[in-house]
N, C-alpha and C positions, 0 to 999 in steps of 0.2 A: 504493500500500500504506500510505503516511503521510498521507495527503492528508486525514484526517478526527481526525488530532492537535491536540489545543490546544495553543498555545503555551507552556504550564506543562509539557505531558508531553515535547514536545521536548527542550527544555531539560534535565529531568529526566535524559533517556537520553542525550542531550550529555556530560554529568556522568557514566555509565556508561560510552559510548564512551570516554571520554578516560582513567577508573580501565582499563580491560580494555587499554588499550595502555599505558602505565603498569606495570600490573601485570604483562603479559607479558614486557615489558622486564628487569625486575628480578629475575625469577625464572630470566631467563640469562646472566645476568651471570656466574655462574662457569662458565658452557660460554663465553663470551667470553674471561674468563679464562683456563682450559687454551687454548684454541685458539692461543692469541696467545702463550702460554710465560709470562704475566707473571706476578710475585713478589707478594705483598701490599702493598709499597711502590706500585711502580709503577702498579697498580690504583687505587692511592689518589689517585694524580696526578692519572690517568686519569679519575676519576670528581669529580676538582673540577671539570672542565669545565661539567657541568650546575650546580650551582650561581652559578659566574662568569655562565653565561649567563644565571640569573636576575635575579642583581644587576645586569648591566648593561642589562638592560631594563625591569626594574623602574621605573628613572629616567623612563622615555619614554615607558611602556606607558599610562598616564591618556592624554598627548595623542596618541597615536598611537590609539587606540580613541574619543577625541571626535572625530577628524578622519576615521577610516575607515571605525567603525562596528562593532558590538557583531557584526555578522552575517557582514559580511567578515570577521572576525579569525579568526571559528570556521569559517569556510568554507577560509581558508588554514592556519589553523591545528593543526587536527584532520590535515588529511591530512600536514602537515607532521614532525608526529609519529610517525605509522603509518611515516613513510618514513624518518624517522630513525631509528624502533625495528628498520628491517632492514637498514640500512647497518649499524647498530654492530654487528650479528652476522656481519658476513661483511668487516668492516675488518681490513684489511690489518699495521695496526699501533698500535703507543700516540698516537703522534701524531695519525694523524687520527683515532682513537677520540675522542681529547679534544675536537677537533672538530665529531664529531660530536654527543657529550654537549654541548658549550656550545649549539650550535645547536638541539640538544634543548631544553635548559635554556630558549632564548628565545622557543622556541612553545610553551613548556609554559605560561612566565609571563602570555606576551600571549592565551593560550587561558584559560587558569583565572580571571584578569581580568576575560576578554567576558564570562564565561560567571556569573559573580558581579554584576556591573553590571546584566548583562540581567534576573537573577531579580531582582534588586533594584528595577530598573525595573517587569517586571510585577505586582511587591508592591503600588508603587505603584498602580498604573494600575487594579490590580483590587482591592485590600485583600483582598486573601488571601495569607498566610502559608505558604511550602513551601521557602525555603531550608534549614530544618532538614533537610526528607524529599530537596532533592535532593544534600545532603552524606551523608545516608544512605545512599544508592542508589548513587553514589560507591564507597561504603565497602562497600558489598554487591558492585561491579563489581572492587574491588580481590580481594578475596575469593575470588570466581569464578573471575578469570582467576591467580590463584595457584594455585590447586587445579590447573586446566586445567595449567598450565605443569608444576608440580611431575609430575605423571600423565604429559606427556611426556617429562622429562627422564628420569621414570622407565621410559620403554618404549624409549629410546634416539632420540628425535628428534631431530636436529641445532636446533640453536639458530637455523641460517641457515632453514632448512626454516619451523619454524616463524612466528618474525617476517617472515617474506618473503609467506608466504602469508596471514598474518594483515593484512598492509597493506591487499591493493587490499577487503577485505571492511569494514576498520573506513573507508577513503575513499568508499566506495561509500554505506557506510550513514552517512556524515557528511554527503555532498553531499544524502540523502533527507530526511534531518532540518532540513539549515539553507536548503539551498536554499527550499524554500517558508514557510520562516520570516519572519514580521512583526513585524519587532525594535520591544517598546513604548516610547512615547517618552519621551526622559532627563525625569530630575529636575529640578522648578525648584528654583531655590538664588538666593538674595540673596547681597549682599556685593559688592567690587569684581573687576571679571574679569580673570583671570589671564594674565598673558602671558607667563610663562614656560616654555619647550617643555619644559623638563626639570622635573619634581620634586623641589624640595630636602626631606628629613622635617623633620620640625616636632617642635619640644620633646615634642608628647603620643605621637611616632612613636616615640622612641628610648623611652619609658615602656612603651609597651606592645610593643616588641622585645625589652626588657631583662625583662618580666615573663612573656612567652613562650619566649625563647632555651632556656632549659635543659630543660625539656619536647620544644622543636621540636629540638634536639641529640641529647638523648637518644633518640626515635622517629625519626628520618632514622637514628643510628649503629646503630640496631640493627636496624632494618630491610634495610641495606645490608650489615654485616658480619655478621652473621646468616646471613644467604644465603652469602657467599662461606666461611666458617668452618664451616660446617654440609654444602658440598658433598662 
């Protein structure tokens, strides 16, 4: 059924699959909440986890993706998520919700990484430009599956119901996508090579953290407390 996708539209709907679980996640997050009895504090705990687990792979996630591969990461990484967006609806408690969030947090980071490196790559390879359209299509996929989500919470679907059965369809269509995918090949780069496994940021890293932070604060808090405030 995919077998006659360019490597550009792959990728593309990559970037879809990965907002449509994403988004579904998030738009039950206060059916996770009731379920579980938690206060707004506790939630708040709760919901650092995804973050921790960005930051802590963020450090590693460059060499871990030159070592394994732009195509394995989304191959484990996409279904990795689908499976943690149905665990956290059916967790048993704050603990290992947070858990589950970090380890969320870590396929999210080492998935959204391949998947930016790779378009980067076939920018390269082909001089043609579509990072823009596939952060679009992203942001169309966020969109979707909010609407989706919102329309069942509002007919009474359980939260477990939904990311449960939403999993093996977003794994199924991610193995269709990447499997027959031909990851294009890295960038040359000058300079001396690196041998450091971890990532330390560089003086122009904290420049452009510190001139993004209040923006990226502000769209994460209101996106997330939004949702729980609004239920």
């Amino acid at each position: 059924m995919t077998s006659h996708l360019t490597p550009q539209t792959r990728i593309a709907l990559v970037f879809f699959l990965q907002a449509v679980t994403a988004g579904a996640l998030f738009t039950r997050i206060p059916d996770i909440q009731l379920a579980l009895g938690l206060n707004e504090a506790v939630l708040g705990l709760t919901l650092l986890g995804q973050p921790i687990g960005n930051l802590v792979t963020f450090f590693v996630a460059s060499a871990v993706i030159e070592r394994v591969g732009t195509r394995r990461v989304m191959l484990a990484g996409l279904p990795a998520l689908a499976i943690c967006a149905g665990l956290a609806a059916v967790a048993p408690g704050p603990g290992l919700l947070f858990l589950i969030f970090a380890v969320y947090g870590s396929a999210f980071a080492l998935t959204n990484l391949a998947m930016n490196v790779e378009v980067d790559r076939c920018e390269a390879a082909t001089a043609r430009r579509f990072m823009n359209r596939c952060h679009g299509i992203a942001s169309a996929g966020l969109l979707a599956t909010s609407l989706v989500g919102a329309g069942l919470r509002g007919v009474g679907v359980p939260a477990g119901m939904h990311l449960l059965i939403l999993a093996p369809f977003v794994i199924c269509l991610a193995l269709a996508l990447v499997l027959p995918l031909q990851p294009a090949p890295p960038r040359r780069y000058s300079g001396a090579p690196r041998r450091r496994f971890i990532a330390l940021p560089t003086t122009m890293t904290f420049l452009l953290v510190g001139f993004v932070l209040s923006g990226f604060l502000m769209e994460g808090g209101t996106r997330t407390w939004s949702i729980i405030y609004n239920a």
